[in-house]
C-alpha positions in Angstrom: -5.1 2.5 46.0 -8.8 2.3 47.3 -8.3 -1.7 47.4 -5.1 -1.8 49.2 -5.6 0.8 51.9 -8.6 -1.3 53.0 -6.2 -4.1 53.0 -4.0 -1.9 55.4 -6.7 -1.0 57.4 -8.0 -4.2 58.3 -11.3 -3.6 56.5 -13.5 -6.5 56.4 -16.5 -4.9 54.3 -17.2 -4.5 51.1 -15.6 -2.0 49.0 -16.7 -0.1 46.1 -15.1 1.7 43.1 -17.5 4.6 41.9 -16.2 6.5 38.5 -16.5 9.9 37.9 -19.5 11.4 37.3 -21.2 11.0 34.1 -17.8 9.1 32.9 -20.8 7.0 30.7 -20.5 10.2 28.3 -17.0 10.6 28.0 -15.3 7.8 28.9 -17.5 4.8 27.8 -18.5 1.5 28.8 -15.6 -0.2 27.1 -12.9 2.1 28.8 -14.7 1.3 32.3 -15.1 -2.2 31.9 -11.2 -2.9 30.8 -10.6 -0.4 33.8 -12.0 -2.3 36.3 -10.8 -6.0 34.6 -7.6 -4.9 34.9 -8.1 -3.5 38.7 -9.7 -7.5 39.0 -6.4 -8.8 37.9 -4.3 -7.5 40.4 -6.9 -6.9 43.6 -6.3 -9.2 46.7 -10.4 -8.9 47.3 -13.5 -8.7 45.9 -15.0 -5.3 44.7 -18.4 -3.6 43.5 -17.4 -1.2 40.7 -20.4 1.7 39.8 -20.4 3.2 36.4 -22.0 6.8 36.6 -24.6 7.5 33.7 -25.6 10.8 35.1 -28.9 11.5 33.0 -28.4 9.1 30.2 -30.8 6.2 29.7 -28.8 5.5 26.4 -25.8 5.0 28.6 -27.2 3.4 31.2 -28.7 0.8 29.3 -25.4 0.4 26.7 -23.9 -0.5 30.3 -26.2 -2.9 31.9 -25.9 -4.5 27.6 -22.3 -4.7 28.1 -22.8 -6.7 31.6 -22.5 -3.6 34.4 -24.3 -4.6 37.6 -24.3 -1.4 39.4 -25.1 2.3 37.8 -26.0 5.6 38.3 -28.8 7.0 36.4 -30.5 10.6 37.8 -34.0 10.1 38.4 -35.0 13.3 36.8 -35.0 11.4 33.5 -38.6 10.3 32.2 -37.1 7.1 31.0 -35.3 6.2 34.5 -38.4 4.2 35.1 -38.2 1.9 32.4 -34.7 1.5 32.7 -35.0 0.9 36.3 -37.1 -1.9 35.1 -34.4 -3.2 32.9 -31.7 -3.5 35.5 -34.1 -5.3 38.1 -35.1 -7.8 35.0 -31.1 -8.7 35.1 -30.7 -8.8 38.6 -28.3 -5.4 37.9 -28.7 -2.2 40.5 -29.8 1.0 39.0 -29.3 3.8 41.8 -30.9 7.4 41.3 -27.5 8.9 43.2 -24.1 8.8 44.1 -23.5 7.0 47.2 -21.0 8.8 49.6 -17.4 8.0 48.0 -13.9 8.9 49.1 -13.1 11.2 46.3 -9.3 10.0 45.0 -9.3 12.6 42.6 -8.4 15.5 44.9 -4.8 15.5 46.6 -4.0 13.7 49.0 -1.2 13.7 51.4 -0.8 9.5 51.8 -2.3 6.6 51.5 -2.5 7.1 55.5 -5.6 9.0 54.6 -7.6 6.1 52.6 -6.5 4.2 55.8 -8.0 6.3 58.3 -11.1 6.3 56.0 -11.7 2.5 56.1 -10.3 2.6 60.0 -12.3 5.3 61.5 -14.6 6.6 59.2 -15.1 10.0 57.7 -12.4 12.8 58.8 -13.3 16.0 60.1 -11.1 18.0 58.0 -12.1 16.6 54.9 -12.5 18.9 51.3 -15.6 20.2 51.3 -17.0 18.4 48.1 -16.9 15.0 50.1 -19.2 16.6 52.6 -21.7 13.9 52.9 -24.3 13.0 55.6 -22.4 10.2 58.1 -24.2 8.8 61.4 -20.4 7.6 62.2 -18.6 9.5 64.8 -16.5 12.0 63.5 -12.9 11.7 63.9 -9.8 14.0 63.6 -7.6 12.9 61.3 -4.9 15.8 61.4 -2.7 14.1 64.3 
């Protein structure tokens, strides 16, 4: 859904698919990467995909094993270091947080609201749990 409202939109940037967090745990590796190949399969654009580790280095480095270029890994951990180290070694980003994300999860009323997301930026009336710092204008996207 992410992929094609961007298409809608018109948006010319990169766009990134962010699992849930912690989804290392409880999802896997495995389930993530056939996740995403099939999203590849069908996408009419290139995409960054993020695996969320939350705080385990066991996770995070079963991932970067299994080829993941981009994951999450909460800095608190006394091994985030060395498997910061690991990821750089393979050319693989390690980040200490989630970046801001458009949350799919929650309801929404259309795909009109991924659009205005990728159009104008973040919306004013947004849930609360994507209340994330933005230097973009805000816009109102109840009209």
């Amino acid at each position: 859904m992410a992929l094609a409202a961007a298409d809608m939109a018109g948006y010319g940037g990169c766009v990134g698919l962010l699992s849930p967090c912690g989804a290392v745990a409880y999802m896997g590796t495995g389930w993530w990467h056939a996740l995403m190949d099939s999203v590849a399969e069908s996408a009419s654009r290139a995409f960054v995909h993020v695996l969320d580790c939350d705080s385990s280095p066991a996770g995070a480095l079963m991932a970067l094993r299994c080829g993941q270029q981009a994951a999450i890994l909460r800095p608190q951990n006394p091994q985030y270091e060395t498997v910061r180290a690991l990821y750089a070694q393979q050319n693989a980003t390690l980040l200490s947080q989630r970046p801001p994300s458009f949350n799919l999860i929650m309801p929404l009323s259309a795909i009109s609201s991924l659009v205005g997301y990728f159009a104008h930026g973040y919306c004013q009336h947004q849930h609360p749990e994507n209340n994330v710092p933005d230097t973009r204008q805000k816009k109102d996207c109840s009209t």
